[in-house]
FIDRENKE-882938 format. One record per residue (C-alpha): x, z, y. Coordinates in steps of 0.5 Angstrom, whole numbers, padded with zeros to 4 digits. Example, Ala and Ser with C-alpha at 12.3 -4.5 7.8 and 13.67 -1.06 7.14 Angstrom:
{node {0025; 0016; -0009}},
{node {0027; 0014; -0002}},
END
This chain:
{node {-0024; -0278; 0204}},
{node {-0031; -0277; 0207}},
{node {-0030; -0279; 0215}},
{node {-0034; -0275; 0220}},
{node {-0037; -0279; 0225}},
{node {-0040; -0280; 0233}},
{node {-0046; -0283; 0235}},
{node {-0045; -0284; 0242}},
{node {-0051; -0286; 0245}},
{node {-0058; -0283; 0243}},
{node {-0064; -0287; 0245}},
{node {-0069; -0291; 0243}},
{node {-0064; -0296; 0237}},
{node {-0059; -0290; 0235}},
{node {-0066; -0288; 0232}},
{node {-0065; -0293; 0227}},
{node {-0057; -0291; 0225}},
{node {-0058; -0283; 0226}},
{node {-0061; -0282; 0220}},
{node {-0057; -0287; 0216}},
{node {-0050; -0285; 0218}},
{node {-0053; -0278; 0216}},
{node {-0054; -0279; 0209}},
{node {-0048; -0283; 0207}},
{node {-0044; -0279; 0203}},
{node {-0038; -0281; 0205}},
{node {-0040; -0278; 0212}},
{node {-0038; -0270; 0211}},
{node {-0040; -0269; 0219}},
{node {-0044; -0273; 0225}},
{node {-0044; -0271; 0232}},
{node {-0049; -0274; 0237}},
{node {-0046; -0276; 0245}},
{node {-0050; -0277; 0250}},
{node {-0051; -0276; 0257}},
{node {-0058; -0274; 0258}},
{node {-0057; -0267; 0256}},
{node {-0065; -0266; 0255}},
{node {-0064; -0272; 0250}},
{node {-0059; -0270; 0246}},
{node {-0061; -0263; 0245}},
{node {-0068; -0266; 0243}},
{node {-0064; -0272; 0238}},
{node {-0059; -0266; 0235}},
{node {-0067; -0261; 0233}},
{node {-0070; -0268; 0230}},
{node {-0064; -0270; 0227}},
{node {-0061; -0263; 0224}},
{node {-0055; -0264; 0227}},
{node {-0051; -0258; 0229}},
{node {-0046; -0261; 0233}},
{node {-0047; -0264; 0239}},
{node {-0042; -0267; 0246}},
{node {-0044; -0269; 0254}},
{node {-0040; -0275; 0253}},
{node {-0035; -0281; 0251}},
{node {-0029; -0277; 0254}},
{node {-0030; -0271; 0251}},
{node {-0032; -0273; 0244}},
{node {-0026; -0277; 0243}},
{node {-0022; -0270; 0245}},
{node {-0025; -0267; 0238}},
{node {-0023; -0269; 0230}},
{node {-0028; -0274; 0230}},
{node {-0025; -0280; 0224}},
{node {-0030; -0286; 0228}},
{node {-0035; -0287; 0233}},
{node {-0042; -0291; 0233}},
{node {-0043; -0294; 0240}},
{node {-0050; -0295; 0241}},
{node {-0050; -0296; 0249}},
{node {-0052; -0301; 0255}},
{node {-0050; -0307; 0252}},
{node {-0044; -0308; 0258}},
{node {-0041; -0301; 0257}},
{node {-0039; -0304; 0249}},
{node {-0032; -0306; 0250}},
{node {-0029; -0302; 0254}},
{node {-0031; -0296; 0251}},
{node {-0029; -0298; 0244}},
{node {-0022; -0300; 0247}},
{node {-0023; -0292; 0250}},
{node {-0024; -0290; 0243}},
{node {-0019; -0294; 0240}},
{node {-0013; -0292; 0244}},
{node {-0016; -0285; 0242}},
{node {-0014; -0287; 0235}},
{node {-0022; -0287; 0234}},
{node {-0024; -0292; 0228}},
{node {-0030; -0295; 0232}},
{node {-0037; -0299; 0231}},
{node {-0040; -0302; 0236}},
{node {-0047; -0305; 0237}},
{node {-0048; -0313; 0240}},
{node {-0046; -0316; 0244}},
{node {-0038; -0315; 0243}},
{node {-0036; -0316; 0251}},
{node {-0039; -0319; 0257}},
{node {-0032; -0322; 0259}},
{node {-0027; -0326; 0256}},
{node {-0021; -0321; 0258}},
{node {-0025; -0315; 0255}},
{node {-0026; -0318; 0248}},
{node {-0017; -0320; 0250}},
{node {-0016; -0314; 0251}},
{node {-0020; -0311; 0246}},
{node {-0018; -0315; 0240}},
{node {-0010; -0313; 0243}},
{node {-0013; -0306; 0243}},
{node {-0014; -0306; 0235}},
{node {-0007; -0310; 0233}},
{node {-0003; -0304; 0236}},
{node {-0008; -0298; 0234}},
{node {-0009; -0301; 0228}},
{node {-0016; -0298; 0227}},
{node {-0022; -0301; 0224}},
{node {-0027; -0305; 0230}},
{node {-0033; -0307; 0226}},
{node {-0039; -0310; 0231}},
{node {-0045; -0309; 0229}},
{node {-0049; -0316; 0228}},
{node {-0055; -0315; 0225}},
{node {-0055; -0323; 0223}},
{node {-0049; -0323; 0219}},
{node {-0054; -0319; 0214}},
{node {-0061; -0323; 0214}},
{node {-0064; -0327; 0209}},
{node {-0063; -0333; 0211}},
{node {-0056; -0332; 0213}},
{node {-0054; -0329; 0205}},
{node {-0058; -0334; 0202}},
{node {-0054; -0340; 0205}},
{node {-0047; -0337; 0204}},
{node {-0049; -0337; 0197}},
{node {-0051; -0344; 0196}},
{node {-0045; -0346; 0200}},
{node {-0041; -0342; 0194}},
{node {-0045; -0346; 0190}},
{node {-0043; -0353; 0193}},
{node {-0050; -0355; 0194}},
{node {-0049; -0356; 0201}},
{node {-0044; -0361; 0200}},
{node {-0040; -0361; 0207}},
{node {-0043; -0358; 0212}},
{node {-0046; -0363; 0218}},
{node {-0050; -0359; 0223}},
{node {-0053; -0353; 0224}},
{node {-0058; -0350; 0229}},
{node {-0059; -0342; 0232}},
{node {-0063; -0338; 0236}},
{node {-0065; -0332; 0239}},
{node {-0072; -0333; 0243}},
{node {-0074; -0326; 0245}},
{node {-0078; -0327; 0252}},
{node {-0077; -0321; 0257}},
{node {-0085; -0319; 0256}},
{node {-0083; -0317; 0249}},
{node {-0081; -0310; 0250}},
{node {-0074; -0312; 0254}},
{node {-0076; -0311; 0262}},
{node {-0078; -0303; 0258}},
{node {-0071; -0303; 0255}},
{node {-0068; -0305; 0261}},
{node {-0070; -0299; 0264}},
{node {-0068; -0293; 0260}},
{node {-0061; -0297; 0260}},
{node {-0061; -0297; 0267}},
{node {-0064; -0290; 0268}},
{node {-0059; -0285; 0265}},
{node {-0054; -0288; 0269}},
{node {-0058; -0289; 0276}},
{node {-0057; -0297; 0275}},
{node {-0063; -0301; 0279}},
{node {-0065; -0306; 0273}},
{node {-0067; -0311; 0278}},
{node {-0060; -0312; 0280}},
{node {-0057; -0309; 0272}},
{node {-0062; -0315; 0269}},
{node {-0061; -0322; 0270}},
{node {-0055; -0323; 0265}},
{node {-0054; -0329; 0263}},
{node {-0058; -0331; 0256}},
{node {-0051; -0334; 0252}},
{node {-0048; -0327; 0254}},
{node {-0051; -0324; 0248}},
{node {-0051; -0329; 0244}},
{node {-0048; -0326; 0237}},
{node {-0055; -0326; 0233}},
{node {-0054; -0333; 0233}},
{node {-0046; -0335; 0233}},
{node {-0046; -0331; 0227}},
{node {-0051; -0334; 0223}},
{node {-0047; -0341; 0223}},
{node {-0040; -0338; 0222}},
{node {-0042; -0333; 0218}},
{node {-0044; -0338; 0214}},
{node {-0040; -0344; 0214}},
{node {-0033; -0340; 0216}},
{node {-0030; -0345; 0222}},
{node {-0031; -0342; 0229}},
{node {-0034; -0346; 0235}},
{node {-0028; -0350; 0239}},
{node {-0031; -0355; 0245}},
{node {-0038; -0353; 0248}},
{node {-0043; -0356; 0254}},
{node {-0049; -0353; 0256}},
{node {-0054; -0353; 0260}},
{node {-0058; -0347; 0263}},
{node {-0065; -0348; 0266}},
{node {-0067; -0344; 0272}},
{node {-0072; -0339; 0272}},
{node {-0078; -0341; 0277}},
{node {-0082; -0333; 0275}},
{node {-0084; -0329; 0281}},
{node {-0081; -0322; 0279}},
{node {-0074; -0324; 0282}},
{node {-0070; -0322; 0275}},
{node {-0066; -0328; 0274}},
{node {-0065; -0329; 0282}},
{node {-0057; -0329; 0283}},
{node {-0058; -0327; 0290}},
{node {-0060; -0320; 0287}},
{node {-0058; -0320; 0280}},
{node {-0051; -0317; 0280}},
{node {-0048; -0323; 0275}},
{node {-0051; -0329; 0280}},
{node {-0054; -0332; 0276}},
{node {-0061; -0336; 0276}},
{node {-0061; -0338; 0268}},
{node {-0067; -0336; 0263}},
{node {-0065; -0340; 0258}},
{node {-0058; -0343; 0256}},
{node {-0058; -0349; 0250}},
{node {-0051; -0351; 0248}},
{node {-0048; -0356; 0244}},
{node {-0041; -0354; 0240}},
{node {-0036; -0357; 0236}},
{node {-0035; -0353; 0230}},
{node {-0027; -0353; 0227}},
{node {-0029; -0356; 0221}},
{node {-0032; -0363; 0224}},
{node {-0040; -0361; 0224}},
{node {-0044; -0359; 0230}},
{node {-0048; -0353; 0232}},
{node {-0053; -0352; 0238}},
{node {-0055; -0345; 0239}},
{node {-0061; -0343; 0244}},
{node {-0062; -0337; 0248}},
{node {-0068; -0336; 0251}},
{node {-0071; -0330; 0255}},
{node {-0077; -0334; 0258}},
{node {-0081; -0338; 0253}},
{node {-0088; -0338; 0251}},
{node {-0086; -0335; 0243}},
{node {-0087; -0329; 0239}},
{node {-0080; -0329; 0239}},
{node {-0076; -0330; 0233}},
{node {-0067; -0330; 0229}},
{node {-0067; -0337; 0225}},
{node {-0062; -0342; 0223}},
{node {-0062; -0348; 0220}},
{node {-0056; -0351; 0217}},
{node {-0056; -0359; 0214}},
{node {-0051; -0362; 0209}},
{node {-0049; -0368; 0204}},
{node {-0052; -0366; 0201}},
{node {-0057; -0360; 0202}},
{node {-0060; -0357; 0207}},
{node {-0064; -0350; 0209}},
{node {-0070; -0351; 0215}},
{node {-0073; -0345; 0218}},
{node {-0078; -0344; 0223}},
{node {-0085; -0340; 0225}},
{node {-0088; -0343; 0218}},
{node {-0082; -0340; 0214}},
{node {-0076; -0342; 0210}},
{node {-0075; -0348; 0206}},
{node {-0070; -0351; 0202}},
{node {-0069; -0358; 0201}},
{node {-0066; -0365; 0199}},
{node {-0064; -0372; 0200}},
{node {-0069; -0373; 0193}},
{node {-0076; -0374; 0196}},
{node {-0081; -0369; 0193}},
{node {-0076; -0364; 0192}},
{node {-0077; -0357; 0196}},
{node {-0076; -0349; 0195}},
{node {-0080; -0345; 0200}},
{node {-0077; -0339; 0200}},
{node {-0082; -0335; 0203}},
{node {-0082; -0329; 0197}},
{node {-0074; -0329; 0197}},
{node {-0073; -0328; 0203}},
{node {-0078; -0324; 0206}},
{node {-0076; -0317; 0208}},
{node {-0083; -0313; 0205}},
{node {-0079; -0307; 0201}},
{node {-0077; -0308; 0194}},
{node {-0078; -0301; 0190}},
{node {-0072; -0299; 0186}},
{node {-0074; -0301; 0179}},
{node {-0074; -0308; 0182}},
{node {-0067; -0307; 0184}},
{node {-0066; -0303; 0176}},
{node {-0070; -0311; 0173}},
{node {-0065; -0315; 0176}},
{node {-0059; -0313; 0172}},
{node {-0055; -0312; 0178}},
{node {-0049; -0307; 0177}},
{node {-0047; -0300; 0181}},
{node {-0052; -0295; 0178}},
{node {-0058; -0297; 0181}},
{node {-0061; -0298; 0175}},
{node {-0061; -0291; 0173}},
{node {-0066; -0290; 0179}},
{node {-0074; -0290; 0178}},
{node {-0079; -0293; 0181}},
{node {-0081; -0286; 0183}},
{node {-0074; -0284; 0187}},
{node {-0077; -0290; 0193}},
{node {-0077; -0297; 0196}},
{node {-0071; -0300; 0200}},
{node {-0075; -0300; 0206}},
{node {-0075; -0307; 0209}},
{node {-0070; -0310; 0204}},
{node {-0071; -0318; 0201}},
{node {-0071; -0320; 0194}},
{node {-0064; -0324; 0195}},
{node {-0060; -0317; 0199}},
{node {-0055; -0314; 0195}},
{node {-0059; -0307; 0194}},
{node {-0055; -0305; 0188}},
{node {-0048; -0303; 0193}},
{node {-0053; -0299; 0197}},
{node {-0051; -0291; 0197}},
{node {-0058; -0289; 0193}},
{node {-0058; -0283; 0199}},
{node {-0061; -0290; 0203}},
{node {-0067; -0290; 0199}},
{node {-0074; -0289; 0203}},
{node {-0070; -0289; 0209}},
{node {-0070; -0294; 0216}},
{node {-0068; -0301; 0215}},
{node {-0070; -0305; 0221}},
{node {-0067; -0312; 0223}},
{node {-0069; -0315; 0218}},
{node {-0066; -0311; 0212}},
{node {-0059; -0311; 0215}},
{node {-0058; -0304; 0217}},
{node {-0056; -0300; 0212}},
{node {-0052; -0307; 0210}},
{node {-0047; -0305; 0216}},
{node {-0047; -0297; 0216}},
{node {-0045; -0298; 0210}},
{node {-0039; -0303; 0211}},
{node {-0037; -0299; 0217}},
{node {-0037; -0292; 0213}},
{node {-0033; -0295; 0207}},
{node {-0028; -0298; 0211}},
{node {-0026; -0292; 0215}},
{node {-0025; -0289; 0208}},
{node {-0022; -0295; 0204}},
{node {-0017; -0296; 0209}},
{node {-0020; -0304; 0209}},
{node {-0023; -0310; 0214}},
{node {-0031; -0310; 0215}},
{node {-0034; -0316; 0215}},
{node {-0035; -0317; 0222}},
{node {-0028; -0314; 0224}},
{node {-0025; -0317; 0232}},
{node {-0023; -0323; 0230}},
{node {-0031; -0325; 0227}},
{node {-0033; -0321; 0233}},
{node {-0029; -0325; 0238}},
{node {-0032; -0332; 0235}},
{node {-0038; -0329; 0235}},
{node {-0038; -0327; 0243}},
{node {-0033; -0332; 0246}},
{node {-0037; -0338; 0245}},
{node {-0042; -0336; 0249}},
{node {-0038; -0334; 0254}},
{node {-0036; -0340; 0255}},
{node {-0042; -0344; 0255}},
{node {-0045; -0340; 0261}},
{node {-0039; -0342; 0265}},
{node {-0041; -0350; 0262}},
{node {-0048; -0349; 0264}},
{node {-0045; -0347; 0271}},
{node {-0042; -0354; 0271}},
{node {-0048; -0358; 0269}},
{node {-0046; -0358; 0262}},
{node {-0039; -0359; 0263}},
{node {-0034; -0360; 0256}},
{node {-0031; -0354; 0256}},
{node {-0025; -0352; 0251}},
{node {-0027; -0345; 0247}},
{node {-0022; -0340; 0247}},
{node {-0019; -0338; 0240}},
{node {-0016; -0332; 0238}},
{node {-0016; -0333; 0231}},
{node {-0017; -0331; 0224}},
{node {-0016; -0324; 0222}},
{node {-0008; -0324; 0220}},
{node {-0007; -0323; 0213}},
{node {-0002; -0317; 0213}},
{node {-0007; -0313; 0218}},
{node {-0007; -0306; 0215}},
{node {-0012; -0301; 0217}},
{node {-0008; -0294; 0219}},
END
């Protein structure tokens, strides 16, 4: 049965999800909550939306199936427990907590209720992530060796702006609200690595660079986390025997960038400023993937060409574009409402609305469900705490697989 869904929290990225949530058509009805009265009268006349809440506790009171978190990074986990326990299905944007007795509890939380918890990694869903799992499938990896991500976005570029409308509506001072540790918020680049190859970080040691900048952001004598580091790089121990290194860079003299690389036995998949490319132990032998992979739209009737299966072909080119989509997405499972609509982050939004909406109404595990999010977000969480060590060795805390008898009620 089509869910009728709340979107809590109406600011600057719920703009990418409010219209997509509104056109699925197994979403009968939206709600939007906010605190920010003037805010959300404005969002519910932009969007055509006639429904609308003053705030988290009040909406949980109402027939709401689920509800799409879409608040101060530090608010996530608590407010999904909250909705959980309200028997609420719930989305909730990155990062899954910033503590690992949140993500416990949490994680603790969806085994009683027995709802649906999906986090919303816009990772899982770019190019280069799809595109190694399928060649994994494939074999053409062989066993997996090492692999590198990172998330590189320099304060500079849009975050100190963020900060602010994030602190504003709750009367936080950004100074003191900002400086959380960079491998707090290190999902968009965990998730490529277990997305792909499907083990999960064990041990970690990681070194933080202590940021020297004039603007007291990462000074722990201000900052409510007292903690001085701008930039985080950690080693991991993965499960299956590889290795991984992530960075998580706040102060970097970049564009900004989510890439990976993953080598193999026996294939390997190289990203960086110049673009993707495969590559083998054979000398001579590459594949730039720059077309596949890049994320500037593909018309319907592309989708049509491509034989894929699900009603897509019976599209014209005329009925529109899946905005900001790649050539190796799976656009033919996309509802066709999704057509000429926003699809920010490199193609993944539309992927996760999706997955979180038939999910609710199929009863069934998302992708990105507790259990992946807590092994996105506790390696991080531990390697900060290494960092604070110099880099010491650390055990990373495991809170398992999805089980195989989990039923969503």
């Amino acid at each position: 049965m089509p869910i009728h869904l709340g979107i809590v929290g109406v600011g600057a990225f719920a703009q990418c999800f409010i219209p997509l949530f509104k056109a699925h058509p197994r979403v009968s009805r939206v709600t939007l909550c906010d605190l920010d009265p003037e805010k959300l009268a404005k969002n519910a006349a932009q969007w055509g939306i006639d429904r609308t809440c003053p705030s988290l506790d009040k909406l949980l009171e109402t027939d709401v199936d689920a509800v799409a978190i879409i608040t101060q990074h530090w608010l996530h986990a608590p407010q999904a427990i909250q909705a959980l326990k309200a028997r609420k299905h719930v989305y909730s944007a990155v990062p899954t907590g910033v503590s690992l007795q949140e993500i416990r509890d949490l994680e603790r939380t969806v085994r009683e209720t027995r709802k649906v918890y999906m986090i919303g990694e816009t990772s899982y869903y770019y190019p280069a992530p799809v595109y190694c799992r399928k060649r994994l499938a494939a074999g053409d990896f062989g066993r997996i060796v090492f692999g590198e991500a990172e998330y590189y976005h320099d304060m500079d570029h849009g975050l100190m702006e963020v900060l602010a409308w994030r602190c504003k509506s709750l009367g936080l001072d950004p100074r003191k609200q900002g400086g959380d540790p960079p491998m707090y918020y290190p999902t968009h680049s965990t998730s490529m690595i277990i997305s792909v190859t499907g083990a999960h970080m064990t041990h970690v040691s990681c070194q933080g660079y202590v940021d020297r900048e004039p603007d007291t952001l990462y000074n722990p004598d201000v900052n409510i986390w007292k903690n001085a580091f701008s930039n985080e790089a950690a080693l991991f121990r993965m499960s299956d025997g590889s290795s991984a290194r992530i960075n998580e860079f706040r102060r970097v003299g970049h564009p900004g960038t989510v890439r990976m690389t993953l080598f193999g036995t026996s294939g390997s998949f190289e990203e960086n400023t110049a673009g993707p490319i495969w590559v083998t132990k054979k000398w001579g032998e590459q594949q730039r993937l720059d077309d596949l992979l890049s994320c500037a739209g593909v018309a319907a009737k592309d989708v049509a060409a491509s034989g894929s299966e699900g009603g897509m072909e019976k599209i014209t080119s005329r009925d529109g574009t899946h905005m900001g989509a790649a050539k190796i997405h799976d656009l033919a499972r996309l509802p066709r409402e999704f057509l000429g609509l926003p699809n920010g982050h490199n193609g993944s939004h539309q992927f996760l609305v999706d997955d979180f909406v038939r999910a609710c109404d199929e009863r069934t595990l998302p992708p990105n469900h507790v259990w992946n999010a807590a092994r996105y977000a506790i390696p991080g969480i531990v390697a900060h705490d290494s960092a604070l060590q110099g880099g010491k060795l650390l055990d990373v805390e495991d809170l398992g697989a999805a089980p195989r008898d989990f039923a969503i009620k």
